[in-house]
MARBA-3410 file (N, C-alpha, C, O; in Angstrom, 1 decimal):
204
174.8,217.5,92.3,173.7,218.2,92.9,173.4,217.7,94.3,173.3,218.5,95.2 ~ 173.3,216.9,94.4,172.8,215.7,95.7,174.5,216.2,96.8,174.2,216.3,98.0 ~ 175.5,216.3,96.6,176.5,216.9,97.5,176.3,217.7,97.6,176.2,218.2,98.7 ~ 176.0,218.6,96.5,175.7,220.0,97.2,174.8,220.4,98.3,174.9,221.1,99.2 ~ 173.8,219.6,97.9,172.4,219.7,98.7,173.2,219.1,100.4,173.0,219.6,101.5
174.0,218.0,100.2,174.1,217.7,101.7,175.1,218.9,102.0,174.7,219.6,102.9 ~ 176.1,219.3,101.5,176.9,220.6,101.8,176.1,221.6,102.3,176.2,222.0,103.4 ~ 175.4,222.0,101.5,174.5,223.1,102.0,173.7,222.6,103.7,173.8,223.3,104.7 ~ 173.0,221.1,103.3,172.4,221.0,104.8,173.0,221.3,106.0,172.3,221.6,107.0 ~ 174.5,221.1,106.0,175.5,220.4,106.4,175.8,221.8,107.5,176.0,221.8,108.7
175.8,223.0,106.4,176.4,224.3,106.9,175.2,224.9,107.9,175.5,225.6,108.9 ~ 174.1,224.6,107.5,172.8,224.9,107.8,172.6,224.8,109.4,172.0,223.8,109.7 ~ 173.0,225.9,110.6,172.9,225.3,111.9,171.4,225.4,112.3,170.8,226.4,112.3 ~ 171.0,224.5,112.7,169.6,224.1,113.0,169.7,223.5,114.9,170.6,222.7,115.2 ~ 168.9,223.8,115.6,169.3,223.2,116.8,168.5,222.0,116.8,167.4,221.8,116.3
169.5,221.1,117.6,169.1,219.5,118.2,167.4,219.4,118.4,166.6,220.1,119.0 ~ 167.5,218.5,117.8,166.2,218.0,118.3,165.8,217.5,119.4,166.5,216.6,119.8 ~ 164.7,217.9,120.2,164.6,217.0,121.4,164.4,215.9,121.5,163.5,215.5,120.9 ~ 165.2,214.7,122.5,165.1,213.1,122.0,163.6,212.8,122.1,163.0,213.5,122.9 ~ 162.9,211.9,121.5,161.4,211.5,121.5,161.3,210.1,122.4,161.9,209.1,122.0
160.8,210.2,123.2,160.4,208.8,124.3,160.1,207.7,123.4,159.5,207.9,122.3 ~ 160.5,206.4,123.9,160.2,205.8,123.4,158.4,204.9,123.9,157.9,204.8,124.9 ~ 158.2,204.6,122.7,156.1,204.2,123.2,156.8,202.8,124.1,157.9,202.2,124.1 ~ 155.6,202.8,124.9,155.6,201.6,126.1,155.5,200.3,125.1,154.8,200.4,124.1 ~ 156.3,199.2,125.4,156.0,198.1,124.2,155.0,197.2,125.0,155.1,196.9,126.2
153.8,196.8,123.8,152.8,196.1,124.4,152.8,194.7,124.3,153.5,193.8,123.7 ~ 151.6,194.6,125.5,152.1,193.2,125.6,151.7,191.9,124.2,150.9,192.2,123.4 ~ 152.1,191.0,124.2,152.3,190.4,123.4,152.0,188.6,123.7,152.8,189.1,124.4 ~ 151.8,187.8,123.8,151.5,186.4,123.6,150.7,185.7,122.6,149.7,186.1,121.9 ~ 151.4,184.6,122.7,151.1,183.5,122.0,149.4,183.3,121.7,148.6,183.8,122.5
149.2,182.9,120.9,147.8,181.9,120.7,147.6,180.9,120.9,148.3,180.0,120.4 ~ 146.4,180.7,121.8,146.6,179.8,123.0,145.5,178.7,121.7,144.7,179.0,120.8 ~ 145.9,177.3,122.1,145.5,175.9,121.1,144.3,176.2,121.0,143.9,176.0,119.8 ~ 143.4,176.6,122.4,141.9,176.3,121.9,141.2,178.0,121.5,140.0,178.3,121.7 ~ 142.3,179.2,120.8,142.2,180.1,120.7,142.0,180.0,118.7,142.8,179.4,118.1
141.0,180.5,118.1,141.5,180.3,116.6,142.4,181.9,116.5,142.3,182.9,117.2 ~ 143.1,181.8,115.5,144.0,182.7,115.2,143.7,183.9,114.2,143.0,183.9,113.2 ~ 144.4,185.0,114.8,143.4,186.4,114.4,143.6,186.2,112.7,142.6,186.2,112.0 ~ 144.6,186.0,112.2,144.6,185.8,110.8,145.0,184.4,110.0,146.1,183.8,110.2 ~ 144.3,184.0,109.4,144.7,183.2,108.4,146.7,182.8,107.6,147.2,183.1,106.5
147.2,182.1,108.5,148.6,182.2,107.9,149.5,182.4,106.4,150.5,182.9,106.1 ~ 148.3,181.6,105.8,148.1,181.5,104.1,147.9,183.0,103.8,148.7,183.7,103.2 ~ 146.5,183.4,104.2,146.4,184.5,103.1,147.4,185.8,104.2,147.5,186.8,103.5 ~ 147.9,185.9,105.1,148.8,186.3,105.8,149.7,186.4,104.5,149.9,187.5,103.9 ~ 150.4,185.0,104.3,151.5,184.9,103.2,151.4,185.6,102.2,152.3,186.4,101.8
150.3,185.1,101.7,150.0,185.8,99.9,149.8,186.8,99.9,150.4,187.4,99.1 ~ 148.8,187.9,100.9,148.7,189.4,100.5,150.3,190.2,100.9,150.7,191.1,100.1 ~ 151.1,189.8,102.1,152.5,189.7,102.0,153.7,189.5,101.3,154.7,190.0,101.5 ~ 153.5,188.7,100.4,154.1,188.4,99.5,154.3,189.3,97.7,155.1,189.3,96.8 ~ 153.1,189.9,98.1,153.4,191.3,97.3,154.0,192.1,97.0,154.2,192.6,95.9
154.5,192.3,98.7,155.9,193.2,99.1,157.1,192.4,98.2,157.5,191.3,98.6 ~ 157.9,193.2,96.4,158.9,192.3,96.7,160.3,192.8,97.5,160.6,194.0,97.9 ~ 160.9,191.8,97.7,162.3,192.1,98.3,163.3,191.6,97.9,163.3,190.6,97.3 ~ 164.7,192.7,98.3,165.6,191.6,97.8,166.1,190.0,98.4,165.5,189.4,99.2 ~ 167.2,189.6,97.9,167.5,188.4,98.8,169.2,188.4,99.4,170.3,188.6,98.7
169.1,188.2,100.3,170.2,188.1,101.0,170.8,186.7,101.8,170.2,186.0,102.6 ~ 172.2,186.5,101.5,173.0,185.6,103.0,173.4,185.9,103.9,174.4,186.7,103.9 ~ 172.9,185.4,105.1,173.6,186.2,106.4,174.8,185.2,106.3,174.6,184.0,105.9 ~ 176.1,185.7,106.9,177.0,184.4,107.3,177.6,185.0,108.5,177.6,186.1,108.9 ~ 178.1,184.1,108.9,179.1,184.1,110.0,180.4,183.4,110.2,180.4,182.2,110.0
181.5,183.8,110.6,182.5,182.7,110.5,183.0,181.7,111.4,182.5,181.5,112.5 ~ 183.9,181.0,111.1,183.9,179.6,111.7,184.6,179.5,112.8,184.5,178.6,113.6 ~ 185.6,180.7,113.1,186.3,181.0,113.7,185.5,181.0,114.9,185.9,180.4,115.9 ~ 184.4,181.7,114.9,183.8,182.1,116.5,182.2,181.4,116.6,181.2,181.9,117.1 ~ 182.4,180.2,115.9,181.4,179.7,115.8,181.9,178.3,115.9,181.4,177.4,115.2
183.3,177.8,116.9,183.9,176.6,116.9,183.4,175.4,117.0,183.9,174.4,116.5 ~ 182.1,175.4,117.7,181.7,173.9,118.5,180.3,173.8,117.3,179.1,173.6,117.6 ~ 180.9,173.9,115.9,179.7,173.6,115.0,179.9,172.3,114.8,181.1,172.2,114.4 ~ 179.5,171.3,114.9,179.4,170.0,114.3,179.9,169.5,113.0,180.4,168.4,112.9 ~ 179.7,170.5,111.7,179.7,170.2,110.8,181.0,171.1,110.1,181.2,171.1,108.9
181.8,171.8,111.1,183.0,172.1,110.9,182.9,172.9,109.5,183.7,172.7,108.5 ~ 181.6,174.2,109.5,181.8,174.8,108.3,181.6,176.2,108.7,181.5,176.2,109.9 ~ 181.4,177.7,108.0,180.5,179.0,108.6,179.4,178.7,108.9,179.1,177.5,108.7 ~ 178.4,179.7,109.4,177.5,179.7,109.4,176.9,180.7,108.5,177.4,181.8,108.6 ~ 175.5,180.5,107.5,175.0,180.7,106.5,173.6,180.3,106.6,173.2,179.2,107.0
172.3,181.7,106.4,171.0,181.8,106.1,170.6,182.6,105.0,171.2,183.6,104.9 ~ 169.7,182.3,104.2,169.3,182.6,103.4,168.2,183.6,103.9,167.3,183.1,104.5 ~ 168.2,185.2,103.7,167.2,186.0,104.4,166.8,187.4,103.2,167.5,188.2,102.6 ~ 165.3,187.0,103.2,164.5,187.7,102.5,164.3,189.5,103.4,164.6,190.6,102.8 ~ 163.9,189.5,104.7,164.1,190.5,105.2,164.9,191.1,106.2,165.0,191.1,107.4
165.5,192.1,104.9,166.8,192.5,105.5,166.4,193.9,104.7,165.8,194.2,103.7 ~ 167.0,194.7,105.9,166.7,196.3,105.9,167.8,197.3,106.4,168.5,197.0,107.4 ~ 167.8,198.1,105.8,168.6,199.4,106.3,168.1,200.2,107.4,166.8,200.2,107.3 ~ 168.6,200.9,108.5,168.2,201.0,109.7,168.3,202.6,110.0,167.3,203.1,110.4 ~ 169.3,203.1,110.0,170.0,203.8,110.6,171.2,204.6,109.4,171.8,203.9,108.5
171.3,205.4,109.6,172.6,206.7,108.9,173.6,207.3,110.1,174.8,207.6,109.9 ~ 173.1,207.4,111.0,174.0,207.9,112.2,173.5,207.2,113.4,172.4,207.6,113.9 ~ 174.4,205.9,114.0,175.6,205.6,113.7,174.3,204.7,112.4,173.0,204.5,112.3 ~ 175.7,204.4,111.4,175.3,203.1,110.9,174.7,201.4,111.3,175.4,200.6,111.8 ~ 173.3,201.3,110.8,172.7,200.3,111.3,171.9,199.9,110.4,171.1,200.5,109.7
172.0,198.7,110.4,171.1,197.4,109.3,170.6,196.6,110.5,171.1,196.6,111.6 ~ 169.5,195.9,110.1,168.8,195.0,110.8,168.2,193.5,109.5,168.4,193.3,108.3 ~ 167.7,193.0,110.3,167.3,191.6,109.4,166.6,190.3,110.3,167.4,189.8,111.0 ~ 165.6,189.8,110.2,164.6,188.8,110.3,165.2,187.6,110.8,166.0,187.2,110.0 ~ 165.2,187.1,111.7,165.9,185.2,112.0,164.5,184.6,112.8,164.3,185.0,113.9
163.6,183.7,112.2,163.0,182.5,112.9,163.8,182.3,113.9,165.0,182.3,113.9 ~ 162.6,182.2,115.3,163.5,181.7,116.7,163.6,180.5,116.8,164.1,180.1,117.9 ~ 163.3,179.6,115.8,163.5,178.0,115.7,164.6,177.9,115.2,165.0,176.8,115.0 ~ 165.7,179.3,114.6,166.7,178.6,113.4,167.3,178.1,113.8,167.2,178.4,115.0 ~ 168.1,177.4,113.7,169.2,176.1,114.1,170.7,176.9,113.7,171.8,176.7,114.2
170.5,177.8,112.8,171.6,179.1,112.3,172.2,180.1,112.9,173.3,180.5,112.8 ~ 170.8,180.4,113.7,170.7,181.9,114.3,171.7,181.5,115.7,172.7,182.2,115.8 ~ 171.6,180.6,116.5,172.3,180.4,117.6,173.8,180.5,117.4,174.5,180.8,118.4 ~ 174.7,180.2,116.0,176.0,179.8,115.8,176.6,181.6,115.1,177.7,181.9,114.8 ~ 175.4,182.3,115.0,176.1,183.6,114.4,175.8,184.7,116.1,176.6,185.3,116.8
174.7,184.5,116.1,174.9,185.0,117.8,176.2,185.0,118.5,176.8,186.0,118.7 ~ 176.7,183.7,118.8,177.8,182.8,119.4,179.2,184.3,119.3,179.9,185.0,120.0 ~ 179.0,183.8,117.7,179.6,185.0,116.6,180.0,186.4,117.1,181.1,186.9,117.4 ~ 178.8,186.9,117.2,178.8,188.3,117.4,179.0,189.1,116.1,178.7,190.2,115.8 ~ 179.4,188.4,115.5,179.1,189.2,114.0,179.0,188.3,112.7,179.2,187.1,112.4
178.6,189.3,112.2,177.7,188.7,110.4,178.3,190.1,109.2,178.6,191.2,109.4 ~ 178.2,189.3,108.2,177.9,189.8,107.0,177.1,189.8,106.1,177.0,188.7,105.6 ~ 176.2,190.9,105.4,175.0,190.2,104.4,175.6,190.3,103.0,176.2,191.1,102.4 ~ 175.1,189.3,102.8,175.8,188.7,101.1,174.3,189.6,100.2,173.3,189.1,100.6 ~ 174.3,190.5,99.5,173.3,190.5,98.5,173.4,190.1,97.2,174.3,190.5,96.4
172.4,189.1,97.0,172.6,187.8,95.7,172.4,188.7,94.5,171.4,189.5,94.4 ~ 173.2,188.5,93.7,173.0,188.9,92.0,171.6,188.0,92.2,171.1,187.3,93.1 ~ 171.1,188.6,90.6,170.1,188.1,89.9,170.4,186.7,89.1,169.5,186.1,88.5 ~ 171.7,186.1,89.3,172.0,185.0,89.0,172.1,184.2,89.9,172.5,183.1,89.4 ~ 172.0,184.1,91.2,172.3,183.5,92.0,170.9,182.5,93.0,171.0,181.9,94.0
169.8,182.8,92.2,168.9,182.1,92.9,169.1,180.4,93.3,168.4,179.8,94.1 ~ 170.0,179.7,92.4,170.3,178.7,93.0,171.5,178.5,94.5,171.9,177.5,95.0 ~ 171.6,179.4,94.7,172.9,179.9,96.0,172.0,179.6,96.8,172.0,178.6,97.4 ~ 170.9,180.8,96.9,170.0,181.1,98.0,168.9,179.7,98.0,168.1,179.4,98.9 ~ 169.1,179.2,97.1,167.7,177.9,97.5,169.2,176.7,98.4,168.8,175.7,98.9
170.1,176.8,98.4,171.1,176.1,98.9,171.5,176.5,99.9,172.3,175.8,100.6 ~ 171.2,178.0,100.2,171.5,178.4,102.2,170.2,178.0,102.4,170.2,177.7,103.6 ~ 168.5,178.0,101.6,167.8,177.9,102.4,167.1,176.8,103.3,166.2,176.6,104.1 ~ 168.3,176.1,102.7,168.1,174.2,103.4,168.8,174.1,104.5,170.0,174.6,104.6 ~ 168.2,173.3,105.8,168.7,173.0,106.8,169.3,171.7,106.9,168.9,170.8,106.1
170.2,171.6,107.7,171.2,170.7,107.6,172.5,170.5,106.9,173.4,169.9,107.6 ~ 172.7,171.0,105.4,173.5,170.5,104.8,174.3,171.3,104.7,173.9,172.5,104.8 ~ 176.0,171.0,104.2,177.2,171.8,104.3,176.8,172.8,103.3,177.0,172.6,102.1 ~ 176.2,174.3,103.7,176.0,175.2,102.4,176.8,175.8,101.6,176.5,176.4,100.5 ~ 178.2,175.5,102.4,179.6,176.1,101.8,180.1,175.4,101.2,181.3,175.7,100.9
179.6,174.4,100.7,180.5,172.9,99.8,180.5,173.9,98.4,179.4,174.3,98.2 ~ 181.4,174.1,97.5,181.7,174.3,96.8,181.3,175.9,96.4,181.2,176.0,95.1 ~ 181.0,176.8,97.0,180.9,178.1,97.1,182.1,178.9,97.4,182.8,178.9,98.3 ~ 182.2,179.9,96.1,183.5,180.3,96.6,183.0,181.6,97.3,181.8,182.0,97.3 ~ 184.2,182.2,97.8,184.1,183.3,99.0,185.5,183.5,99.8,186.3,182.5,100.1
185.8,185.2,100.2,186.6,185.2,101.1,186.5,185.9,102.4,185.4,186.3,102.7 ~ 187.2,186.0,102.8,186.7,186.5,104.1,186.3,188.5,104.5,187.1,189.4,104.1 ~ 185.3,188.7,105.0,185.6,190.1,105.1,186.4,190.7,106.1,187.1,190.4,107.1 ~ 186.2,192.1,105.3,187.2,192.9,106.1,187.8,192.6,107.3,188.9,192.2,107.7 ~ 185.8,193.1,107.9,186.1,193.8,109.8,186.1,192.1,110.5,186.9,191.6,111.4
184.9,191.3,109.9,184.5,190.4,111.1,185.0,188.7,110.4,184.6,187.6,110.8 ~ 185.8,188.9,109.4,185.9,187.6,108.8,184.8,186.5,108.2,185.0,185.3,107.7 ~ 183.6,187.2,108.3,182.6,186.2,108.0,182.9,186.3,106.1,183.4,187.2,105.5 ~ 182.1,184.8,105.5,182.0,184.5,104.5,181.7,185.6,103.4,180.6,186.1,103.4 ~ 182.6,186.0,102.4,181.7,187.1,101.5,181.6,186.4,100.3,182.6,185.8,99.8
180.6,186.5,100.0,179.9,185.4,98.6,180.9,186.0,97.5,181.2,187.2,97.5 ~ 181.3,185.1,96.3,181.2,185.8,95.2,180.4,185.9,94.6,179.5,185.2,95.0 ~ 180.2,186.4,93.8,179.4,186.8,92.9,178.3,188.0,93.3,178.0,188.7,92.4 ~ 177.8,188.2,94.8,177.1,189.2,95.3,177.4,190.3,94.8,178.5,190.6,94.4 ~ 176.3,191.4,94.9,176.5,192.6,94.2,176.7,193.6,95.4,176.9,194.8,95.1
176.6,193.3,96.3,176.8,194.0,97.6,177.7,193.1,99.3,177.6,191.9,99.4 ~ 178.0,193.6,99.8,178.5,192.8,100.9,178.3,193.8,102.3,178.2,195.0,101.9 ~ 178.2,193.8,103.4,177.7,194.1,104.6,178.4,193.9,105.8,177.9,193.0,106.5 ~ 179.1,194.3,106.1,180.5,193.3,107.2,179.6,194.2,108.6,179.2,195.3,108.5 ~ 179.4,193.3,109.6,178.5,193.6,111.0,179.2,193.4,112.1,180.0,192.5,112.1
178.9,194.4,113.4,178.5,193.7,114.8,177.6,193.6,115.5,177.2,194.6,116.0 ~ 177.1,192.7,115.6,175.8,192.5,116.4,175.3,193.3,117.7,175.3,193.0,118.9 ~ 174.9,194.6,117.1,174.3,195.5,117.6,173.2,195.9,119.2,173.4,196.6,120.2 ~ 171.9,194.9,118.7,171.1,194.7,119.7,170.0,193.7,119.3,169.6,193.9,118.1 ~ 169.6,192.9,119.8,168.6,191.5,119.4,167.5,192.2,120.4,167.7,192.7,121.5
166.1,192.1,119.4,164.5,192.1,120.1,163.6,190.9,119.6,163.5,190.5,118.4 ~ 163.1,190.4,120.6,162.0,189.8,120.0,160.8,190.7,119.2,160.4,191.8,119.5 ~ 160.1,189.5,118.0,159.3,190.0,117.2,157.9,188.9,117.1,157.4,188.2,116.2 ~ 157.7,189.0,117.8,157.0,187.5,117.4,157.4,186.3,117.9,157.6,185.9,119.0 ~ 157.4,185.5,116.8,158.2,184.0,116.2,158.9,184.6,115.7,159.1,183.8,114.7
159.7,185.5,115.4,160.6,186.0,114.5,161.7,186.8,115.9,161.2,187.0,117.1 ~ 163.1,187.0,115.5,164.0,187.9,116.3,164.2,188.8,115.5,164.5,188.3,114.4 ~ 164.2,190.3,115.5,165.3,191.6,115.1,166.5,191.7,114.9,166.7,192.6,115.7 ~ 167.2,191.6,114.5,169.0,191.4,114.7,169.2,192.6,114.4,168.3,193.0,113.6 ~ 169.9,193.4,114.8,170.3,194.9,114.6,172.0,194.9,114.4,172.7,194.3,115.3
172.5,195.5,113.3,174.1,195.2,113.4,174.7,196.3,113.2,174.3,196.9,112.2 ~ 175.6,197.0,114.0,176.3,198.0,113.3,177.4,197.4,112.5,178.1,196.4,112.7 ~ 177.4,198.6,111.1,177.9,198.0,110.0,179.2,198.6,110.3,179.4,199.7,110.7 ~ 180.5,197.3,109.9,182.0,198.2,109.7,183.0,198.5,108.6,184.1,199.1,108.6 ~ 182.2,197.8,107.7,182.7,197.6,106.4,181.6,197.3,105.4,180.8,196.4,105.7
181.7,198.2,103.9,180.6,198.1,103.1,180.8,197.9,102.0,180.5,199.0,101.7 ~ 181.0,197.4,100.8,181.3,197.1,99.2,179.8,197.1,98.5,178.7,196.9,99.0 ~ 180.4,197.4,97.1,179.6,196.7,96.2,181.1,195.7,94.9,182.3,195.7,94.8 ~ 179.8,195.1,94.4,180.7,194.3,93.7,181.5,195.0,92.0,180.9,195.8,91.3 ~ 183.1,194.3,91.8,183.4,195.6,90.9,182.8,194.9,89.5,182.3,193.7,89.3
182.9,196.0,88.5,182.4,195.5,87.3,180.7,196.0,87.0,180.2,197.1,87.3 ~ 180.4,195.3,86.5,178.5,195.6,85.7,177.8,194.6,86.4,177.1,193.8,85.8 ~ 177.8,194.6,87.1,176.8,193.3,87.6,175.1,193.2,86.9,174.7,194.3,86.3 ~ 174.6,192.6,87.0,173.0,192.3,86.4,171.8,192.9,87.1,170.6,192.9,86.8 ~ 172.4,193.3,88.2,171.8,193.8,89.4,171.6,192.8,90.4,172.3,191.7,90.5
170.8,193.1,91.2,169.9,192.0,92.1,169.0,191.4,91.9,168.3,191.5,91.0 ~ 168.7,190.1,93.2,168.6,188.8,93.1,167.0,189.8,93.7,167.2,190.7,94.5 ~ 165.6,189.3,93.3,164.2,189.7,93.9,163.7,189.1,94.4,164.7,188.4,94.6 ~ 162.7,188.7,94.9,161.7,187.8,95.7,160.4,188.9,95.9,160.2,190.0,96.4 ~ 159.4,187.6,95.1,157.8,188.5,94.5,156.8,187.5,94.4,156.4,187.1,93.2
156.4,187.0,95.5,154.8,186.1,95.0,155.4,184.7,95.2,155.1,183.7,94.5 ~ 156.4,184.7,96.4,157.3,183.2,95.9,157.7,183.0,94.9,157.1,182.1,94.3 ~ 158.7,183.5,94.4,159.4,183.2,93.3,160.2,184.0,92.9,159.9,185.2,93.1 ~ 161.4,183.7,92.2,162.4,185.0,92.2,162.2,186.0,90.7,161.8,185.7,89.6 ~ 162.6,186.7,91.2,162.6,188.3,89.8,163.8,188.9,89.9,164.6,189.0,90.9
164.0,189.4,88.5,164.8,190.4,88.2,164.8,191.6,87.7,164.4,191.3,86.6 ~ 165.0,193.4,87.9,164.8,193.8,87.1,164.6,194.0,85.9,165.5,193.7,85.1 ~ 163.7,194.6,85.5,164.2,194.9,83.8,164.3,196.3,83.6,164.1,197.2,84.5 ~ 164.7,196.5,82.1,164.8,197.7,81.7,163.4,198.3,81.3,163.2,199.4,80.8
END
């Protein structure tokens, strides 16, 4: 039913829409020390934290990320990651401008998002640490288009090029067009949740 419906749309000539302007972006700064802050960061957290989401690994590979120190991919653990775009294809996703991560997938120019089974919440508390080799004993092969890390066990995979970067805040936008897309074969358990700090899984 759902093909037919796009077949039908498909046939349907409708004229172009007129492009819509984009709004002026406002301005934006910091909170100055002796400024108190418009919200509470805590309850910030918790009434946000509501929202659940799923969980995701961004990676990147080692290849174009040479002058890592630690001679491994690069690997983040990212709760907000979103679908963007249908025409062209486009995903986006959240990076802290402090990450120590984000600079070695940039470098990159491309990523892949790992989305974690419902079994894998120990994966994701092990990309979400800074410093340490997160690839030590994780298996994975490489994708398709951009060679970055593809988790096993994920129930989906996301192969990128790094599209367009905006600042957000303290936070950056990464925008990727996608060039390669999977899910994982088999019955998987579904996906990996995030709800109230703490992980969930569907139920029936």
């Amino acid at each position: 039913m759902a093909e037919a419906a796009v077949r039908y749309l498909r046939s349907v000539r409708t004229p172009a829409p007129e492009p819509v302007e984009a709004l002026p972006r406002p301005e934006l700064r910091c909170v100055g020390e002796d400024e108190p802050a418009p919200l509470d960061p805590a309850e910030f957290r918790r009434v946000l934290g509501n929202f659940a989401t799923g969980v995701a690994v961004i990676t990147a590979p080692l290849a174009a990320t040479g002058d890592s120190p630690d001679d491994s991919p690069a690997g983040f653990a990212c709760q907000s990651f979103t679908s963007l775009s249908l025409d062209p294809p486009l995903v986006a996703f959240m990076v802290g401008r402090t990450s120590t991560t984000w600079p070695r997938i940039a470098r990159a120019g491309v990523f892949c998002v790992n989305v974690l089974g419902a079994g894998q919440g120990e994966l994701c508390r092990a990309f979400a640490v800074s410093g340490a080799d997160k690839f030590a004993g994780v298996a994975y092969d490489a994708a398709p288009a951009s060679g970055s890390p593809r988790l096993s066990g994920a129930v989906a995979w996301i192969d990128c090029t790094i599209h367009a970067v905006h600042t957000g805040g303290d936070h950056l936008i990464v925008v990727g067009r996608v060039d390669a897309l999977g899910t994982a074969a088999g019955d998987p358990d579904g996906p990996l949740l995030f709800h109230r700090g703490r992980f969930a899984r569907l139920s029936d």
